[in-house]
N, C-alpha and C positions, 0 to 999 in steps of 0.2 A: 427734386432739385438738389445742387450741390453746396454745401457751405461753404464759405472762403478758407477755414483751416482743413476739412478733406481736399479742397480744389488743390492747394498748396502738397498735401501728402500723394496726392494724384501726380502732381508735375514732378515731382522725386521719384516718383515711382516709375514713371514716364523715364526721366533721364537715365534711371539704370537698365532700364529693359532696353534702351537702344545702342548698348555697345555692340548685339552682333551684326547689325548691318546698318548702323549709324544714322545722322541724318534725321531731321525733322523736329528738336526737340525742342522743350519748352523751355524758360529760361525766367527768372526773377531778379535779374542781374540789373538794376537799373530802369525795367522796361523794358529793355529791346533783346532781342533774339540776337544770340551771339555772332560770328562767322560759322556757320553748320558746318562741322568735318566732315571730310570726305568720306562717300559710304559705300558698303561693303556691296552693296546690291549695283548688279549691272546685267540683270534680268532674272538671275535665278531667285528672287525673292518675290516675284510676282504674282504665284501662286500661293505665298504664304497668307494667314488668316489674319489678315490686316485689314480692318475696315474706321467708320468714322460711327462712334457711338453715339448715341441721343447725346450725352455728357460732351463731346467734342463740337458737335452742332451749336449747342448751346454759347460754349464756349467762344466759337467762332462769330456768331452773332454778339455777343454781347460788346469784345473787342472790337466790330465793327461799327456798333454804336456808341462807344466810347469815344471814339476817334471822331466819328462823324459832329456830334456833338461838341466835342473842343475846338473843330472846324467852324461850327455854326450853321453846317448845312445838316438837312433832311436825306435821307438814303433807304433804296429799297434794295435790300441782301436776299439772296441766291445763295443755299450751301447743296450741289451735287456729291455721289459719290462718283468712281471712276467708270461707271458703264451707262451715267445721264443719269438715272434715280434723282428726283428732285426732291432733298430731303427736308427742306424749311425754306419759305419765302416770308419774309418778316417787314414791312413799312414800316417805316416812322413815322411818327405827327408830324405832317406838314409837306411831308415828301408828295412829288410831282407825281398826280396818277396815269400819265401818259407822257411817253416822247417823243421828239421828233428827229426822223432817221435826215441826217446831213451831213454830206460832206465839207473841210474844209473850200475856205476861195470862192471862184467864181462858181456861182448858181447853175448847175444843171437842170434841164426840162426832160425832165421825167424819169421811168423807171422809179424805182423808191425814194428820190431825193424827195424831200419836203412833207413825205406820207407822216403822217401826224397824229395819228388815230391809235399808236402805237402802247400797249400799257407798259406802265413800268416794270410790271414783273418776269416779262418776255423778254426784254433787254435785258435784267440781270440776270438771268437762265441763262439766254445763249452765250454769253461770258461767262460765265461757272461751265457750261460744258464744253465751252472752247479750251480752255484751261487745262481742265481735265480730260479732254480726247485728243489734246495735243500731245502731252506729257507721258515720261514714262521712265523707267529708273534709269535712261540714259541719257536725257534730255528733259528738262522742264520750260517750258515752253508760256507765255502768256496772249494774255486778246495785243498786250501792245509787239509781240512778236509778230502776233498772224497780221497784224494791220503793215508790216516791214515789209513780208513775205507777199501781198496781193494785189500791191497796187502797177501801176504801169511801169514802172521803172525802179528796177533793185540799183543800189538806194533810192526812196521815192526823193524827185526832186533832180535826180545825174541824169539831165536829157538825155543823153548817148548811149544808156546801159537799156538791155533790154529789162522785161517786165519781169515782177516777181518770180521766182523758181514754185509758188503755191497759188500761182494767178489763177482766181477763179476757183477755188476752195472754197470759199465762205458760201457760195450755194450748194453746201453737200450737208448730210444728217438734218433735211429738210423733212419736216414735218408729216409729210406726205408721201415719204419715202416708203416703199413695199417690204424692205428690209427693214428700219428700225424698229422697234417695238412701243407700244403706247400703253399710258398709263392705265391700268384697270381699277383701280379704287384699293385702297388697303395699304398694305406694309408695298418697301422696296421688292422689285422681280426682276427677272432677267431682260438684261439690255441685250447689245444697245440701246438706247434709247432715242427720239426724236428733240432736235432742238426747234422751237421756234420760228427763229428764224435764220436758220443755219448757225454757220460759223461766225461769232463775234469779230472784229476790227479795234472794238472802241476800247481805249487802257479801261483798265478796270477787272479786270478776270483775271485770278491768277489760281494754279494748282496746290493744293493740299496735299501733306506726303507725312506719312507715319513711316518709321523705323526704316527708310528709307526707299518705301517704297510710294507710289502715289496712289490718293485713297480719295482723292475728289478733288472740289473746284469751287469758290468763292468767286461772287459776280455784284459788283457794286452801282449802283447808277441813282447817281444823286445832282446831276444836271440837265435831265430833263431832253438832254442829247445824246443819239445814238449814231457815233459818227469815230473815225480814225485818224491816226495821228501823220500829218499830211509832211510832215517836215523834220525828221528825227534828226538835224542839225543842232537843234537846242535842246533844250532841258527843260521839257514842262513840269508845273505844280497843278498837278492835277490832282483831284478830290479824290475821286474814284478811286483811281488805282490807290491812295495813299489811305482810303478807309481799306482799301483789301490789303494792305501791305499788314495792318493794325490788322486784319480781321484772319491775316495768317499767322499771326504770331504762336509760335508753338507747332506748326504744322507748315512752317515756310520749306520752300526745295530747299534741297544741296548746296551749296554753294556752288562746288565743282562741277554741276549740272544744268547749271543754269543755262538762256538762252547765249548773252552774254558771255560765254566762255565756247561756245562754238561757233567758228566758221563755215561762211558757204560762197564759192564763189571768191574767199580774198577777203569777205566783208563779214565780221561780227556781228552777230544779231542783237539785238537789244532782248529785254527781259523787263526794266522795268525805270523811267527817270528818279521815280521817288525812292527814296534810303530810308532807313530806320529813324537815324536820326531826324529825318524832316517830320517824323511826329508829333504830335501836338498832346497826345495823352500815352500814356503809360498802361500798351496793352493786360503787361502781367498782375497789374491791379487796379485792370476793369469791375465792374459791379457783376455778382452774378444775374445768371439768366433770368431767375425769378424776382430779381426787385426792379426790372427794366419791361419786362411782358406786360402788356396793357397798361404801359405805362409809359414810356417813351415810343410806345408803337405796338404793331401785333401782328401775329402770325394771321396768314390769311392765307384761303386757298384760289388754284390757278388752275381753272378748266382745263382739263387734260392731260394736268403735270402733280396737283399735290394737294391735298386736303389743308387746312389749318389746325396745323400738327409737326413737331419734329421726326421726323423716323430716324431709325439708325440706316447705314448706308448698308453694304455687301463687300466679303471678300472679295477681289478681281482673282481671277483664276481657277474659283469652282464654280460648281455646279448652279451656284442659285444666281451667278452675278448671271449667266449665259454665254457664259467661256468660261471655257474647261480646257485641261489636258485630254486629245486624243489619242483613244483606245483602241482603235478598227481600222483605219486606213493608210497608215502613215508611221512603221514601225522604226527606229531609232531617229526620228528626224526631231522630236523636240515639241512637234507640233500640236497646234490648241485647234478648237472647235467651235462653233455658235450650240448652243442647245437651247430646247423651249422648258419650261417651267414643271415636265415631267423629267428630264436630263434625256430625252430622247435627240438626238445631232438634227438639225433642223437640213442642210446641205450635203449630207455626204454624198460624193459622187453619183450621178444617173446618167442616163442618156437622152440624146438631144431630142427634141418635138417636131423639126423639121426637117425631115422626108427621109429618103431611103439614104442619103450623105450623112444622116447627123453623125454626129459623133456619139461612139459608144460610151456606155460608164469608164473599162476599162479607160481608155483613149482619156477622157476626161480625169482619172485619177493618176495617172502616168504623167499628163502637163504639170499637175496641182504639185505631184511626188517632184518632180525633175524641177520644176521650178523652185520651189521651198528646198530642194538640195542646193539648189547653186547661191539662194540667197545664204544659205548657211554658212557660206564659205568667200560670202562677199563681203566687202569691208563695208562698212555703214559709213556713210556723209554727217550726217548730223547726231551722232551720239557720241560720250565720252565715257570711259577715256578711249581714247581711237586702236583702232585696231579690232575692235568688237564687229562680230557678223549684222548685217543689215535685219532688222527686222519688222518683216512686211504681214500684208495681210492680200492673199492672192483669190482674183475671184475666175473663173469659167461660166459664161451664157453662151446658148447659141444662139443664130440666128434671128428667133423671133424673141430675144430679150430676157429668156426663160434662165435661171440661176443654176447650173449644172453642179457648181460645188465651190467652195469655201472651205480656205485652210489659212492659219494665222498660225505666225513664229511667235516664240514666247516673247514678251512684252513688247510686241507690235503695239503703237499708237493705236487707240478705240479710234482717232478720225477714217484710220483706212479702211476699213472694213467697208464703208461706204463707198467710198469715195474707190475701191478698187472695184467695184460693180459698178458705178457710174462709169468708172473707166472702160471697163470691156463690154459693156454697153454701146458705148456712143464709139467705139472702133467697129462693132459690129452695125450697129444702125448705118452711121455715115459712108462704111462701103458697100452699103445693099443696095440695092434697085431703088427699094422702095423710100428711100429718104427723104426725095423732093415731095411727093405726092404726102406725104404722111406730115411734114413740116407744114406745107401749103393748106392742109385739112385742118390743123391745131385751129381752134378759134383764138380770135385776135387779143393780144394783151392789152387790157383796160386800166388804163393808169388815172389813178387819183390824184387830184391836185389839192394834198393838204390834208381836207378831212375824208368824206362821202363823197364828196364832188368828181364828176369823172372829166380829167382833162381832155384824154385822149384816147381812140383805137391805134395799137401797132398791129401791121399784118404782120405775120409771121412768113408768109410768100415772099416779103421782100427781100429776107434773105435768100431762101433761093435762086431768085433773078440776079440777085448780087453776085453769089459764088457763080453762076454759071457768068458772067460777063465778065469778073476777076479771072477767074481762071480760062475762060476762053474758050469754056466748054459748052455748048449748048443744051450737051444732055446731063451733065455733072449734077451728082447726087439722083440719079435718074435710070442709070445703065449696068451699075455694079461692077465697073470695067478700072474702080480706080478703087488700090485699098487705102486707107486712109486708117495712123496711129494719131492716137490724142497727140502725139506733139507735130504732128499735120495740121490736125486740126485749132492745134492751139495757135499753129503760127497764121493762122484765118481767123482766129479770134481775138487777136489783139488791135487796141486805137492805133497802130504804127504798123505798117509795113516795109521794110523787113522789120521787127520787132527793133521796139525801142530807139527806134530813132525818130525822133520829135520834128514834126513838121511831115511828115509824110501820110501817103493815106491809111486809113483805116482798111482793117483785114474786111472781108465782105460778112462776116460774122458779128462784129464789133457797130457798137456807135462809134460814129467820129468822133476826134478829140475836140472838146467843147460839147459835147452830149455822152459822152462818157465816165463814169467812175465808178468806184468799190461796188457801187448801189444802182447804177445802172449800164452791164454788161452790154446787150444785147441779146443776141439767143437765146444763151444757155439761162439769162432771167426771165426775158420774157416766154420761153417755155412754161416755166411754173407761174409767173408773175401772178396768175389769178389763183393757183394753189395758196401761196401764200397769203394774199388779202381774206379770202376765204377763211384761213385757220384764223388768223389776227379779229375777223368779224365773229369765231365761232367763239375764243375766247372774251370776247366783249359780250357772249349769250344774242348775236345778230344775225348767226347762220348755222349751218348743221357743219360738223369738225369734215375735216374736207378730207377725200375718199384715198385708198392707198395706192393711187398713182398719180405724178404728181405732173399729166400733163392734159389737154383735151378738157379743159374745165372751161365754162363761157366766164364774162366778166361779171361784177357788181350788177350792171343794169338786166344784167341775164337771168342775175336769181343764183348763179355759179353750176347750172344743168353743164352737165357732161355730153360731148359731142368731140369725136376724134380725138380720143383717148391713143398718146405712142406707149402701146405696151412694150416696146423696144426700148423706154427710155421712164421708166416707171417711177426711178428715184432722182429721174434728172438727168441730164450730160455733164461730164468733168470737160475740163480745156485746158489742162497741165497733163505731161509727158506720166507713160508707164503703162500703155498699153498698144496692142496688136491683134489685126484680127487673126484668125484662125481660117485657110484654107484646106480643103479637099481636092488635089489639082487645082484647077482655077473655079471650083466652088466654095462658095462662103460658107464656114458651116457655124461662126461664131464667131470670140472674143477672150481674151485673158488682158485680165487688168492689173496688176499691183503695186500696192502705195504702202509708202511707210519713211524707211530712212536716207532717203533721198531721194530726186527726180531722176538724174541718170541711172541711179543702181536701179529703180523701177524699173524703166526703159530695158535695160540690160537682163534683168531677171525674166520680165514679159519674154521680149525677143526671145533670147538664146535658151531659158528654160522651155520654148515651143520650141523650138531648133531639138534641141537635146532629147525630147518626144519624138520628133518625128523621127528620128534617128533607131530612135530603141523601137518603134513603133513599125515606122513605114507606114506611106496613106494622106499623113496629115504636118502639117506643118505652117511656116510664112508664107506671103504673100511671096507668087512667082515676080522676079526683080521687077521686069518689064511693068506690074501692077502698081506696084509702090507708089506712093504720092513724092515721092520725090524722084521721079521722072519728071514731074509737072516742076513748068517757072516761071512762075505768074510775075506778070509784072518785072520782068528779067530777073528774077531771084528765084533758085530753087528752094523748094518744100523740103523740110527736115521729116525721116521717119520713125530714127530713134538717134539718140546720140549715148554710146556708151559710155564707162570707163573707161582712161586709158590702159591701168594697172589696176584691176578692180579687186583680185584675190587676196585672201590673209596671207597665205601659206606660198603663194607664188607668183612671179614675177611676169608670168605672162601676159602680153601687151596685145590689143586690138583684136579682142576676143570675139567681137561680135565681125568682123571684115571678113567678105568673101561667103557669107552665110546668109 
């Protein structure tokens, strides 16, 4: 443990070491953390040997019990580093050992509203690594961000605007996911890692950043509710986020980085209602760690995530986080890697599994190559200062769901990586034959009312008969005659059809509005819906941790046996734009997904970096026009299949890059 006079020679020594790329530093000025100057990092520091040591952990906790404390509430703290690694879950005396998922307003019937069974430690995980997988040296991003970013309408609340630009992210880095990685017992390993239960909403989660770069994610939940900020109209005083505010002191983002300093759409994003000022104790002369441990509370461990112990976190960018700089495929492009726990690349390029069309490795590294070239030279939407290349995380599956390769730009968002194979997943899935027959096979989602109690079966069929009578199709999702991009797809997923306009019907994918919200989607949740109960029972010691795919599981009253398992859809479906399937003439041989610094640059990279493949290639390519789901108009409105940039390059002025292609 540290004394208060080393603590103090630590945070001087802290402030000198970050003049060369600024940002994050600790401060004794009064208590609160200065304005953070602008920093030097705007991704090339992400590989640097910057992580969060036992000593910073420590630190973090103790400030967040500080705070909590002159609050006079109870809090259960969450410190990750940046690839999930769950490095300390700490309770306090008194704090609430379960919570209950709800949205604001009127009462929704079903899906997760009202599930109540939930522990408290799971909530502040998945805010600690929402934080921290959102974040990255050119954006810092918080849970009260992603709650802006998911709900039906950007801003939630403007009837008339469509839904969020990240609708339907909060079910990705799901527990069950085939890609993320789980905890084995011991020290931090290679991520990514598995959240809970997915991506956080609720304020309270915010990122951690050493010398400007970001090195993890504080998760606070100290009301007992897991729920989002329904009305960013006003200025709430909330607990949560204002112990994370106290519990990042010394390790707060950028300033100039912040959510709140970028635009999307016209509209600023929020970052965070609470201020420095609205503190109540005086982070920089909190108690240290050790006169508060068993004493105001105590580390405790969380099935599947962390023993009752602090670890130190991991550099992002070598070997042992699970991203790395790549070596072998991908010469002057900048590009990074997944590796397992020998530094062996877990993805590089192969060839497809289905039939004499797959696609070859070649073909498959040539998309990855062409694609991560044009992102390189795309301008990024949401990173600052502007003008910066976009930086994504691009995935290739064929056919039958299978992972063909994985490539990430330097300080790609940890959320993409997922969430870019979700993507090209559910582009390949939804334009196969096989979609209706394999959705209508998922055993039904068993939704809880409250605790154990089961209120109700959803079939999963229903959707099918829906799309096929929305769109007019009788055989849709049945004949592979329609290709289908996530922003197709999204626009059948959303409570409003055409999007965003309030009062109209729900996409055939979606609950209607008044059965609708954050927590219960439709599809894309009740896909997993028993995945997740499942894990939430394993960590309460009530079931075995639930298998790595995260769909074909039966309900609670089933025992959770497996039966019609979509190995096409293993870590889920995504429902926000950035991907396309992959044809061979008019056969399907796949999908490419990519997510990162924006929805459209996605869209634009997917597309036109398969475009720019088939080109150098020949063989393979987009969907023939004719195919496109935006042929179809359902309900007299046409389907979107991507929508690009207008002017999307650094270097050049050229306009409507993707027409005619």
């Amino acid at each position: 443990m540290i004394s208060r006079a080393l603590r103090a020679a630590a945070i001087g020594i802290t402030l000198v070491s970050l003049v060369a790329c600024g940002g994050g530093s600790r401060s004794a000025v009064e208590g609160v953390d200065p304005a953070t100057p602008a920093t030097g990092c705007t991704g090339q520091c992400a590989n640097t040997a910057t992580s969060l040591s036992v000593a910073d952990v420590e630190f973090v906790i103790a400030q967040a019990v500080a705070e909590a404390q002159a609050r006079g509430v109870s809090a259960t703290i969450a410190v990750v580093d940046r690839v999930g690694n769950v490095l300390a879950v700490f309770r306090m005396s008194g704090a609430a050992t379960a919570v209950t998922i709800r949205s604001p307003g009127a009462a929704v019937d079903g899906g997760l509203e009202g599930v109540n069974i939930v522990p408290d430690s799971l909530a502040a995980i998945a805010k600690a690594i929402t934080a921290a997988y959102l974040s990255t040296e050119g954006n810092a991003f918080s849970t009260r961000t992603a709650s802006q970013i998911v709900q039906e309408h950007f801003n939630p609340r403007d009837h008339q605007q469509p839904a969020g630009p990240l609708f339907g992210v909060q079910f990705s880095q799901l527990p069950c996911s085939d890609l993320l990685t789980r905890y084995a017992g011991g020290a931090a390993d290679v991520g990514p890692h598995r959240s809970p239960l997915g991506l956080a909403a609720d304020p309270g989660g915010l990122p951690l950043y050493k010398a400007g770069t970001p090195v993890g994610g504080v998760g606070i939940i100290s009301d007992a509710t897991y729920s989002l900020d329904a009305d960013i109209a006003d200025i709430d005083v909330d607990d949560d986020e204002l112990i994370a505010i106290a519990a990042s002191f010394g390790f707060a983002a950028p300033d100039d980085r912040r959510a709140d300093r970028i635009a999307v759409d016209g509209r600023l994003l929020r970052f965070t209602d609470g201020r420095d000022s609205d503190l109540q104790s005086s982070p920089a002369t909190a108690p240290v760690f050790a006169s508060i441990n068993n004493i105001a509370g105590t580390l405790f461990a969380v099935p599947g995530y962390v023993g009752a112990a602090i670890d130190a976190g991991l550099a992002f960018g070598h070997a042992a986080s699970g991203i790395r700089a790549d070596t072998l495929d991908y010469p002057g492009l900048d590009a990074f890697v997944l590796v397992d726990t020998g530094d062996v690349e877990r993805y590089r390029p192969i060839a497809g599994t289905d039939g004499i069309n797959a696609l070859t490795a070649i073909e498959v590294q040539t998309i990855l190559r062409e694609a991560l070239r044009l992102a390189n030279t795309s301008r990024a939407q949401i990173r600052t200062p502007a003008g910066f290349p976009a930086r994504v995380s691009i995935t290739v599956v064929d056919s039958n769901g299978v992972i063909l390769g994985i490539v990430r730009a330097r300080d790609a968002p940890v959320f993409g990586t997922d969430v870019a194979v979700q993507k090209a997943r559910t582009a390949a899935f939804f334009s196969s034959a096989a979609a209706a027959a394999a959705i209508s096979s998922v055993p039904a989602a068993t939704y809880l009312n409250g605790g154990l109690a089961v209120l109700r079966d959803e079939s999963l069929g229903q959707y099918v008969s829906a799309a096929q009578t929305f769109l007019g199709l009788p055989t849709a999702l049945a004949d592979g005659a329609v290709a289908y991009s996530d922003r197709a797809g999204s626009n059948l997923s959303r409570p409003y059809f055409p999007d965003g306009v309030t009062g109209n019907p729900a996409g055939p994918f979606s609950k209607p509005a008044g059965e609708w919200s954050p927590f219960s989607t439709g599809l894309q949740l009740d896909l997993i819906y028993n995945a997740l109960v499942q894990h939430i029972g394993f960590t309460l010691t009530l079931a075995p941790d639930v298998p790595a795919n995260c769909t074909g599981i039966d309900g609670f009253n089933d025992g959770f046996a497996v039966a019609g398992a979509i190995s096409q859809l293993a870590n889920g479906a995504q429902i926000f734009p950035g991907s396309v399937p992959i044809y061979r003439g008019t056969q399907l041989v796949g999908g490419i997904g990519v997510s990162g610094d924006g929805v459209d640059q996605d869209d634009m990279i997917a597309f036109l970096g398969l475009h720019r493949a088939g080109v150098t290639l020949g063989g393979i390519g987009n969907a023939d026009r004719q195919m496109r789901a935006d042929t179809l108009t359902p309900q007299g409105t046409r389907l979107r299949y991507v929508n690009c940039p207008i002017t999307p390059f650094i270097d050049s002025d050229e306009q409507n890059v993707c027409a005619g292609k």
